[in-house]
C-alpha positions in Angstrom: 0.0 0.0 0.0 1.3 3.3 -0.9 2.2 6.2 1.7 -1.0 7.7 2.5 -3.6 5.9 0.4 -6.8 5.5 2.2 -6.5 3.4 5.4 -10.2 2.4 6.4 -11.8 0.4 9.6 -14.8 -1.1 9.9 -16.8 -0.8 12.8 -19.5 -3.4 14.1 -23.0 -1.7 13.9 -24.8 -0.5 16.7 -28.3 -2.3 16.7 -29.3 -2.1 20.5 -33.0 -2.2 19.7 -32.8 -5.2 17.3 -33.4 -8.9 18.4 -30.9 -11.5 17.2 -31.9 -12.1 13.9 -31.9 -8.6 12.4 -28.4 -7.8 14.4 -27.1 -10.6 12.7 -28.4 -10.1 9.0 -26.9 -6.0 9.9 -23.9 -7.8 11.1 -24.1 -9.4 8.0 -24.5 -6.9 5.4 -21.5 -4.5 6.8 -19.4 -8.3 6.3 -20.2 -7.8 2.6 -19.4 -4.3 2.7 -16.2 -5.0 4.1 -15.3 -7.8 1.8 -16.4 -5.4 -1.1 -13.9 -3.1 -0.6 -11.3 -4.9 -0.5 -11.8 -5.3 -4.3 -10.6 -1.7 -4.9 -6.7 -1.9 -5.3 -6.4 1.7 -3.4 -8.4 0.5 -0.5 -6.7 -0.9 2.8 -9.6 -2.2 4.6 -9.4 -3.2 8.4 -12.2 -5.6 9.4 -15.3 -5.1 12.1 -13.9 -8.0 13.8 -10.3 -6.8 14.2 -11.8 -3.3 15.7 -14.8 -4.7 17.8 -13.5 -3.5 20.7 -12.5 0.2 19.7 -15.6 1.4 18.6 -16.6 2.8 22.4 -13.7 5.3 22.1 -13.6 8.6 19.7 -12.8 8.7 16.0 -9.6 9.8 16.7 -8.5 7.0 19.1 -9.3 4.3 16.8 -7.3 5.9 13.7 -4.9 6.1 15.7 -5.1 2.8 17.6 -5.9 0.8 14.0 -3.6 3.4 11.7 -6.4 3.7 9.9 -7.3 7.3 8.0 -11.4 6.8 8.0 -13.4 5.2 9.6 -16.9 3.7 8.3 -19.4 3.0 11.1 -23.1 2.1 10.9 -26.6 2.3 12.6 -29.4 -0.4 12.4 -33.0 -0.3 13.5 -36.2 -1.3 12.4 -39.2 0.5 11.4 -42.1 -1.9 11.0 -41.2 -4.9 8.7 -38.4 -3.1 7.0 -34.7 -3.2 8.6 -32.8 0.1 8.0 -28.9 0.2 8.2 -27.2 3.5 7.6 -23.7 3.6 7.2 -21.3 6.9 7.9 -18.3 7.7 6.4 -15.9 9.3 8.8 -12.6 11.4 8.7 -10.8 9.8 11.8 -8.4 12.5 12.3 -11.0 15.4 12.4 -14.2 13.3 12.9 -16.1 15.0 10.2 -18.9 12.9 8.3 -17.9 12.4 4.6 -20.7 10.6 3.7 -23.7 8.4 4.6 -25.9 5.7 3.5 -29.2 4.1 4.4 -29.7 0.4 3.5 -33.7 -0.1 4.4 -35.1 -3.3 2.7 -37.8 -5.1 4.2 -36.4 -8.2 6.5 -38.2 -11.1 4.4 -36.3 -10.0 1.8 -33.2 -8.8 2.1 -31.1 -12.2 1.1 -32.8 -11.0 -2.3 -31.2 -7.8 -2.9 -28.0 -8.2 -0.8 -25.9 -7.9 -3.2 -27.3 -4.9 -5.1 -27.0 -3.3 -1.6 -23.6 -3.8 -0.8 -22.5 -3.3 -4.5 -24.4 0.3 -4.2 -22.9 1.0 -0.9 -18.7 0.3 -1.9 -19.4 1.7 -4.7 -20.7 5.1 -3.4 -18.0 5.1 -0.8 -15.0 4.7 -3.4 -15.7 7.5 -4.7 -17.1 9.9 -1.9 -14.0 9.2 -0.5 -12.2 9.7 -3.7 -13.3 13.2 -4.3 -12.9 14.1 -0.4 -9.5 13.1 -0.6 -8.8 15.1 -4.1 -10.5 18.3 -2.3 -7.5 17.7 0.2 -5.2 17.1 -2.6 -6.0 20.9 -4.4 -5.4 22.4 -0.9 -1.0 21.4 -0.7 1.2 23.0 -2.9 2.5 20.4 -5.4 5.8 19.3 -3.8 3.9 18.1 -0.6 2.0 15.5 -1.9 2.3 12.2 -1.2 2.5 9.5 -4.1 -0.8 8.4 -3.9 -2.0 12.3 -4.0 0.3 12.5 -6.7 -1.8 10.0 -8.7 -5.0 11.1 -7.4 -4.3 14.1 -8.7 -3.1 13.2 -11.9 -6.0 11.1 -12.7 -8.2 13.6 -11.8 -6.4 15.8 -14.6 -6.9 13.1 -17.4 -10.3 13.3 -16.9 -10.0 17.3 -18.9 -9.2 15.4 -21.7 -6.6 18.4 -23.4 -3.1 17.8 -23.8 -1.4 20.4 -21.5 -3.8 18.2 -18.8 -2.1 15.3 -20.3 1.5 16.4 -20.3 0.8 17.8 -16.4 -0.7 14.9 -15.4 2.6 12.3 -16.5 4.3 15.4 -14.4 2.6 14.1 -11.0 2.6 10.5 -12.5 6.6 10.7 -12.4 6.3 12.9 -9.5 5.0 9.6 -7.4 7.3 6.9 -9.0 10.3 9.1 -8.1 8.9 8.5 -4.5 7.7 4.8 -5.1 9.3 3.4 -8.0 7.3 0.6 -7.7 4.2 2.1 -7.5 1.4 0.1 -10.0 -0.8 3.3 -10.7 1.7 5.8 -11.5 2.1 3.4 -14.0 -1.1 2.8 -15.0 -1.4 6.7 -15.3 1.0 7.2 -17.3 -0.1 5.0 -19.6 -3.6 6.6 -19.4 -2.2 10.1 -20.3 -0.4 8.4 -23.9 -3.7 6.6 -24.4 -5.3 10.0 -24.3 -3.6 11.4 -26.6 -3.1 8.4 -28.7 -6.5 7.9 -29.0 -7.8 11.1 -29.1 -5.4 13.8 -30.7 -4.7 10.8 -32.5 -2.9 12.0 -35.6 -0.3 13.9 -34.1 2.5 11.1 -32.8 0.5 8.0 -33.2 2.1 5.1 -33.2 4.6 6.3 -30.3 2.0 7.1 -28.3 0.4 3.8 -29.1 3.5 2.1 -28.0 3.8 3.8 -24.9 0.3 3.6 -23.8 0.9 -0.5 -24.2 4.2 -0.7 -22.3 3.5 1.2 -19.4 0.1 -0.4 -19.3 2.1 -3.8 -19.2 4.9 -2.3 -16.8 1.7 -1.7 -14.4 0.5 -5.2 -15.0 3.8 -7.1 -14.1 3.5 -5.2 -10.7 -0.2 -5.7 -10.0 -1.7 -8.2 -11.8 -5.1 -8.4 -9.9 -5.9 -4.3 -10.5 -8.8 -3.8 -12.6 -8.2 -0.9 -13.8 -5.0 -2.1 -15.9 -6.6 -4.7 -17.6 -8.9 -2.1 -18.9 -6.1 0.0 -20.0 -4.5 -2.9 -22.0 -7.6 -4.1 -23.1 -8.8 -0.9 -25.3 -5.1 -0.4 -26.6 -5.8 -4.4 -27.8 -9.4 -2.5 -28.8 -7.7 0.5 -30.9 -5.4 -2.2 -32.5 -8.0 -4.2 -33.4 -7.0 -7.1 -31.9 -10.9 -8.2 -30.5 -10.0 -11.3 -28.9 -7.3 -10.6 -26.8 -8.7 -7.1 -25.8 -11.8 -8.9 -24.8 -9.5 -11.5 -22.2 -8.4 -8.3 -20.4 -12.2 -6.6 -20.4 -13.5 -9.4 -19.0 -10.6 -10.1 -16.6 -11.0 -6.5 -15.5 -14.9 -7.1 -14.6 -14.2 -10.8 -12.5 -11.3 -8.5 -10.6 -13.7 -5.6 -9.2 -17.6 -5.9 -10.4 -18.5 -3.1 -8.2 -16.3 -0.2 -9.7 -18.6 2.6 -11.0 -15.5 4.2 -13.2 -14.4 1.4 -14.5 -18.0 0.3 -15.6 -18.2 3.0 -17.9 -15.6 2.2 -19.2 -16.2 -1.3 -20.4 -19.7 -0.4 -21.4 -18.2 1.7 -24.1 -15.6 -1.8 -25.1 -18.3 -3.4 -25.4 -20.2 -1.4 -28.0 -17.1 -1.8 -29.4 -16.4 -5.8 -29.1 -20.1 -5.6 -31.2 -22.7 -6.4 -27.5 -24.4 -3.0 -27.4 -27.5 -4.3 -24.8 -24.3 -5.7 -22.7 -22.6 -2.1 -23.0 -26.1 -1.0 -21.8 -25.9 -2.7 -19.0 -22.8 -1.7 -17.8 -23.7 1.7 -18.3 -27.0 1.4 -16.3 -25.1 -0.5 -13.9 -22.1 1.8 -13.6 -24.3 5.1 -13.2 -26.9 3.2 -10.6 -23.8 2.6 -8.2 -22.3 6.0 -8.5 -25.0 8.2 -8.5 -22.8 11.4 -8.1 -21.2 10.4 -11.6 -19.7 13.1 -13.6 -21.5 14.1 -16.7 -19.5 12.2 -19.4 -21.3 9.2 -18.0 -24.0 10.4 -19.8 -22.2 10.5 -23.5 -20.6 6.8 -23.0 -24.2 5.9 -21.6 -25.9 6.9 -25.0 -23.4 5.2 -27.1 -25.3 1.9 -27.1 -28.5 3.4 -27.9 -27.2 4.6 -31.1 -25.7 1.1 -32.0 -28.6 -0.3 -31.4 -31.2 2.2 -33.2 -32.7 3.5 -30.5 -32.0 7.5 -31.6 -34.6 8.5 -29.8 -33.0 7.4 -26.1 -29.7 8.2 -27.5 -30.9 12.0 -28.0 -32.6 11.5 -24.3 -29.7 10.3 -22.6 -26.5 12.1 -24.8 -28.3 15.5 -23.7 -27.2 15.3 -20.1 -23.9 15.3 -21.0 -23.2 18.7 -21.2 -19.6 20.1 -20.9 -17.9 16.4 -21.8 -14.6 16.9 -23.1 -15.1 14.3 -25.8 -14.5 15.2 -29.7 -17.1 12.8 -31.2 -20.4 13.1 -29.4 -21.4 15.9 -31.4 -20.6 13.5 -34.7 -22.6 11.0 -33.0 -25.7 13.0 -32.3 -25.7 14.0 -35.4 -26.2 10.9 -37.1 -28.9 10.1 -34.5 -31.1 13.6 -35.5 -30.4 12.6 -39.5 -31.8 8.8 -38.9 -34.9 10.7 -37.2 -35.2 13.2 -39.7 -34.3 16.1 -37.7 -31.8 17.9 -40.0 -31.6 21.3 -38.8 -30.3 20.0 -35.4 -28.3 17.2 -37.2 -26.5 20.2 -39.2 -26.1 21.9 -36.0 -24.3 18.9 -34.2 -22.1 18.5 -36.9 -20.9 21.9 -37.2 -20.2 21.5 -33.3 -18.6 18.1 -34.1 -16.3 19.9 -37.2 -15.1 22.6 -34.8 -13.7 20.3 -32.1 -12.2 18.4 -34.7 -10.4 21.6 -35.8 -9.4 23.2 -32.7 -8.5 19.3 -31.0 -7.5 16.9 -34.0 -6.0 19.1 -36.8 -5.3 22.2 -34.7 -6.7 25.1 -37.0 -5.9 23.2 -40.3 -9.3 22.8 -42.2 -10.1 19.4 -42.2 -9.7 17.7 -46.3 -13.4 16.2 -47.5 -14.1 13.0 -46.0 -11.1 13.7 -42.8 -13.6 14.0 -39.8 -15.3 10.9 -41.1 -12.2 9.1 -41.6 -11.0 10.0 -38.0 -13.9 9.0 -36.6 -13.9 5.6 -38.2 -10.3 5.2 -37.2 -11.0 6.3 -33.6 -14.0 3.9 -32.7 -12.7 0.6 -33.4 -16.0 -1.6 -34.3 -15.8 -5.0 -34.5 -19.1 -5.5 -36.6 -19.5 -4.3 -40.1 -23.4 -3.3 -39.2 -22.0 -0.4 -37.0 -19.7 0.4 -39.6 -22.3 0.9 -41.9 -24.6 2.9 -39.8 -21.5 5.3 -39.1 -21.6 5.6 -43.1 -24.8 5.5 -43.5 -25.3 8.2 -40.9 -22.9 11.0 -42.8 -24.2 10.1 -46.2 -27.9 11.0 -44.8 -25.3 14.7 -43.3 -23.8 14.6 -47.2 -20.4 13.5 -46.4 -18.5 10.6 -47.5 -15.6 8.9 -46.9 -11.9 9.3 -48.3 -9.4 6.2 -49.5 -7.5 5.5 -46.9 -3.8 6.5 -46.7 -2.9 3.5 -45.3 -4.2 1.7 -48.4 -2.9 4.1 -51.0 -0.2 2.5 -53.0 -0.8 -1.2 -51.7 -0.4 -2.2 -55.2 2.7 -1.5 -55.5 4.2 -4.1 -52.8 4.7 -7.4 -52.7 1.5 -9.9 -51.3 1.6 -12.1 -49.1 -0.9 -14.8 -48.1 -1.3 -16.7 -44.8 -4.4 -19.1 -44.3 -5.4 -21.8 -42.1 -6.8 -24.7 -43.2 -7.6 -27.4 -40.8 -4.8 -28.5 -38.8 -1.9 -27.0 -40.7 -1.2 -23.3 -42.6 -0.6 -22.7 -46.4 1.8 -20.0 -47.0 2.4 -18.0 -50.1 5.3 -15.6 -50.5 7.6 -14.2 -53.5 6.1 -16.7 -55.3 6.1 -19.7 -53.7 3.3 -21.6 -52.2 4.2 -24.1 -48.8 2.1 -26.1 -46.2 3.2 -25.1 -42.8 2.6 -27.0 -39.4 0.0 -26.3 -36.9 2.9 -24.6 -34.5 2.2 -21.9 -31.4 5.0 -20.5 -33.1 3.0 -20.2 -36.4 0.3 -18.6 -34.4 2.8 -16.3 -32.5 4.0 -14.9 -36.1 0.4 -14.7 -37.7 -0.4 -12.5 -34.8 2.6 -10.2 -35.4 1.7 -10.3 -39.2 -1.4 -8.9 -38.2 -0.1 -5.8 -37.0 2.9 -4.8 -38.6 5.2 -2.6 -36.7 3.6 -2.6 -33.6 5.1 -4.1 -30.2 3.3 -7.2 -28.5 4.0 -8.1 -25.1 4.8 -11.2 -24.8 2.2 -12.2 -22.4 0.1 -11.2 -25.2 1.1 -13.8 -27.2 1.9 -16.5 -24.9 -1.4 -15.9 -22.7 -1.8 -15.9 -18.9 -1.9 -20.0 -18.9 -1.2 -22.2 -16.3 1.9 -23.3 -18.2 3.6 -20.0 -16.9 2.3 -20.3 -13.8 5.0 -22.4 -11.7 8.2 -20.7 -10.4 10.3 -24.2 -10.4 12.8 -26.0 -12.5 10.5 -27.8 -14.4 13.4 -30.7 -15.8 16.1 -32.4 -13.5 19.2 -33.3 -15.5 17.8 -36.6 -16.4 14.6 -35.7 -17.8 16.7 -32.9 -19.9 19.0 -35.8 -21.5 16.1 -38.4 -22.0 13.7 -35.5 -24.0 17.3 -34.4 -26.1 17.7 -38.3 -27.0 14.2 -38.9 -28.2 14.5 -35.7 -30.4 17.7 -36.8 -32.1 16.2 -40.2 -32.2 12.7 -38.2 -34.0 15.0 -36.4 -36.2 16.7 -39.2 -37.6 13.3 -41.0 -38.0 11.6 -37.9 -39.7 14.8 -37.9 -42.2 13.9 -41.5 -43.1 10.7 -41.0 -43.6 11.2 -37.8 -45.3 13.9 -40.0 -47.8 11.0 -43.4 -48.1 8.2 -40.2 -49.1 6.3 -41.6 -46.0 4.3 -38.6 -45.7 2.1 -39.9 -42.7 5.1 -41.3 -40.5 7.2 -37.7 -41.3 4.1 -36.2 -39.7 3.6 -38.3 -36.8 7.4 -37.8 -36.1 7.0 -33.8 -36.5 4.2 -33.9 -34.1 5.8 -36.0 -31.2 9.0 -33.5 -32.4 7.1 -29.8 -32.1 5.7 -31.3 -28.6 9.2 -32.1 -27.0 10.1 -28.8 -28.4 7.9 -27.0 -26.5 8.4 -28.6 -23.5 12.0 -28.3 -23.6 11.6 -24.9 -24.3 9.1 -23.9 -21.5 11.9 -25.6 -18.9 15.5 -24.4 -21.0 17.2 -20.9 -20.9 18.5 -19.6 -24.6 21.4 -20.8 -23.8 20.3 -24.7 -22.6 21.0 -24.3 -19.0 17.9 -25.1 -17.0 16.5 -22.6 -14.9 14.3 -21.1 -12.5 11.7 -19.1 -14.2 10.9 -15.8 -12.6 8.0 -13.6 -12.6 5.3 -14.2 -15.5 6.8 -12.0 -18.1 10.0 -13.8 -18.2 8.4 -17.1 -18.2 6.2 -16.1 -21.1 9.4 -14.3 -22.8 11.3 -17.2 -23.0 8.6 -19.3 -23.8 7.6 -17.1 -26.8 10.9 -16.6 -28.1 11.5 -20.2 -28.4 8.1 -21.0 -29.8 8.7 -18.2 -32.9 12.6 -19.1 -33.3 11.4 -22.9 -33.7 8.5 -22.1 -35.6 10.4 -19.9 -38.2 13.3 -22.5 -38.5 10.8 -25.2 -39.4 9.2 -22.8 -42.0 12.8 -22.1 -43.7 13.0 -25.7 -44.2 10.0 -25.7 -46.3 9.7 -22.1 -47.3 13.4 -20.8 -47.4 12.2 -16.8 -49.5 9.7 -16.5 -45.8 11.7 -18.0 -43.6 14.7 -15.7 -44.5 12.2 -12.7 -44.2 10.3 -13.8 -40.8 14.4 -14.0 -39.0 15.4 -10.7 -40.7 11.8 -9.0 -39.8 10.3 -10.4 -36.4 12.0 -9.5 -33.2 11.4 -11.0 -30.0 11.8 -10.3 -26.4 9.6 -8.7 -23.6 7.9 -7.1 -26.8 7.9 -9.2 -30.0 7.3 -6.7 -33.4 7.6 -8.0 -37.1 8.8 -5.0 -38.6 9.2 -5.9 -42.6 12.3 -5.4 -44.3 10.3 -4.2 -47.2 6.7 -3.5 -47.6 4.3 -6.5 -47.7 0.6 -6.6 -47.9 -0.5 -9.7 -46.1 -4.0 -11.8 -46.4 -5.1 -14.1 -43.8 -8.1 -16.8 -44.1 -9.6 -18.6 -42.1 -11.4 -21.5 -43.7 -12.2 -19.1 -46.6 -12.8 -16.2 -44.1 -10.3 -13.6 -45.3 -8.9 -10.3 -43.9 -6.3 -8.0 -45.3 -3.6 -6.1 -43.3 -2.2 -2.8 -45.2 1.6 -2.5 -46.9 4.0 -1.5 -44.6 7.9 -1.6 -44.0 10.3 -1.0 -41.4 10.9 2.2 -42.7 7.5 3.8 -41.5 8.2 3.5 -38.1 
């Protein structure tokens, strides 16, 4: 826990005029309280039962007695059939009440809405306490502030959405790893503020920004890997990259950790529109604004998004209109494809004026924007999966008498060489400069379609290997023995597969690649780079040298078959912490998937 981050005890609730049962189901409900708490990273929560017999003495006594900054005591009685438990927030030091909250639910049926209760009641008091703290935060100069009010701060900044807010904000976040250099959300901040910028003043330094937003997003994750709020960070750069599946591990990951955060909600709401499940980014939305009811406006714009994916224009009007003041340059563009669908043109002109001068003043800074630009952006900056919410964004501007421009990406594509990588079945068909191969259903293979997929762009290699449990042991995995048997057997398989390869046995060369690619792998997952077994440290360098071994094996085996690709693959992918195929010259890649295909743009090393 950082230095002063948010200490808080829970008391046992007074319920003098309560029989048994209802003391125990208020007993019960501050339990849950307690226990949902602790699913906020920031949160140091000190149990009822650890401070039973405290609660007698002042506010200040116990913080001082438990260390604990706040303290959250409660109140039950009954009125009629109904049980009502109110819970108080309270500033140990000074005893003022931050906040408060009555729980009244009538006693038959309480086990019914428990949860929604408790999940109301955290929630609330995350961030009550939050903004209390931040209101401290505004009143010391700078150079006083602790890590964690370094970070509470600079969140708080992020949330203007401008880049001099950006650029002050990595100020505090650096400000708090200079004190804590360890510190998960200084981290996680500072991947926030490139993520803002890459995301959202987008044209200026993309692809660095891009880069950082994913490594320090990653940095934060190798610290803390059970913090919410990072798997949403890497799970929208995965989202802007277009890489659905994986962002959608880290989304959901990022729900399981903390179901009860009101900010991250939002969040995933608007991923979710994204990931194509509108009525499930509904949901969240619903959900997120239902437990923070003192939400800030922009609640309200993510909130409307999956009305408009989902053709409801009339609730996406209702709800986008309380979002006044949001700092975010495509609501306007979206409201006004919601008044065109209704037939409401004079406003729909309106909101797209609005929407064209943010896009000037934040995106191309005063430049006027070339025809077909604003629409282009915000088709590049809203990665849908579907191709139906494409083609309502389209739709939407051709009823406002835009259109769309080629994309520069794509200019010139026919100039470069193609490739082609497809999956058939159990194996891979290659073609490159020419030449056509069948490939072997290796990780490796999948490691390298995944960098194909986006050229120039570093993958962590946790990314790539996945969060299995076959990183998950910190042991030598081979003795001596068992490293000397496995090397026997795969001389004794290589021999075999050359016989085989020599009789034109074609099914006993593949049985012996098989048994071969396993032992591999296994030998792999327990070896150093250099063959010396080891003891495998913290997840990223498990999955490092696993992923390193699985692409140099898999691009060995394809230079046996393929020697043009293979040659290009060693000269082109890199691998490490961060794996990137950066092409030696520009390539144009197509990948099938049993007659599914997708095409990736030309690029070389050059444009990075």
């Amino acid at each position: 826990m950082t230095s002063h981050a948010p200490i808080i005890a829970v008391l046992p609730p007074k319920a003098a005029t309560l029989d048994e049962r209802d003391s125990l189901i208020a007993q019960g409900l501050l339990e849950d309280v307690c226990a949902a708490l602790t699913r906020f990273p920031e949160l140091q929560v000190v149990s009822w039962a650890s401070s039973a017999d405290l609660a007698p003495l002042p506010d200040a006594d116990v913080g001082a007695r438990l260390g604990a900054s706040h303290l959250l005591r409660s109140h039950a009685d009954r009125a009629g059939d109904r049980l009502r438990v109110t819970a108080v927030l309270v500033d140990s030091a000074t005893g003022r009440q931050l906040w408060n909250e009555a729980l009244e639910t009538p006693t038959d049926s309480v086990l019914d809405i428990r949860q929604e209760l408790v999940a109301r009641v955290a929630a609330t008091l995350n961030a009550r306490l939050e903004q209390s703290l931040l209101a401290a935060v505004y009143r010391k100069s700078p150079e006083a502030l602790a890590a964690y009010e370094q970070v509470l701060r600079g969140l708080a900044l992020l949330r203007e959405g401008s880049p001099s807010a950006d650029a002050a904000a990595r100020e505090c976040f650096r400000q708090a790893l200079a004190q804590e250099p360890n510190y998960p959300r200084a981290y996680a901040g500072l991947s926030l503020s490139y993520f803002n910028e890459w995301s959202c003043q987008f044209w200026g330094q993309f692809r660095e920004n891009g880069r950082l937003a994913y490594g320090y997003a990653h940095k934060a994750l190798d610290l803390d890997d059970a913090d919410a709020m990072l798997h949403v960070v890497v799970g929208r750069v995965h989202l802007y990259h277009r890489r659905f599946e994986q962002a959608a591990w880290y989304l959901d990951r990022a729900l399981a950790l903390c179901p009860n955060d009101a900010e991250n909600l939002i969040q995933l709401s608007m991923c979710q529109v994204f990931l194509g499940h509108a009525e499930t980014g509904k949901e969240l939305a619903e959900r997120a604004m239902r437990l923070n009811p003192y939400h800030p406006n922009y609640y309200y714009a993510y909130a409307a998004f999956p009305y408009l994916l989902t053709r409801d224009f009339e609730m996406a009007l209702q709800v986008g209109a309380r979002a006044s003041g949001a700092p975010i340059v495509d609501v306007p563009a979206f409201t006004a494809i919601a008044y065109a669908f209704l037939g409401r043109m004079a406003e729909a002109r309106d909101a797209l004026e609005s929407y064209h001068a943010a896009f000037r003043e934040r995106i191309t800074f005063g430049r006027e924007p070339s025809p077909g630009e604003a629409l282009q952006w915000l088709l590049e900056v809203n990665p849908f999966r579907q191709e139906d919410d494409v083609a309502l964004i389209h739709e939407g501007f051709r009823l406002l008498g835009e259109t769309n421009t080629t994309s520069p990406d794509r200019a010139g594509s026919d100039r470069c060489e193609r490739a082609r990588l497809a999956r058939h079945g159990g194996g891979w068909t290659a073609a490159f400069a020419g030449r056509t191969a069948l490939l072997p259903d290796l990780k490796g293979v999948h490691d390298i379609q995944r960098l194909l997929q986006s050229p120039g762009e570093d993958i962590h290699c946790l990314d790539l290997a996945g969060r299995g449990a076959e990183l998950d042991t910190g042991a030598a995995i081979l003795d001596e023995r068992a490293r000397h048997e496995i090397r026997s057997r795969i001389r004794a398989l290589q021999e075999e597969l050359a016989d085989a390869e020599h009789q034109q046995d074609i099914g006993r060369a593949e049985q012996a690649r098989e048994e071969l690619d396993r032992l591999v792998e296994a030998l792999s997952a327990a070896l150093g780079l250099r063959g010396r077994t080891r003891r495998l440290g913290n997840l990223s360098e498990r999955a490092r040298t696993t992923v390193t071994w699985r692409i140099r094996h898999a691009v060995s085996r394809i230079q046996t078959v393929h020697y043009p690709l293979g040659r290009h693959l060693r000269n082109s992918i890199r691998t490490g912490t961060f794996c990137t195929y950066r092409p030696e010259r520009p390539v144009q890649w197509h990948f099938s998937y049993n007659g599914v295909g997708q095409d990736i743009p030309a690029r070389a090393s050059s444009h990075y």
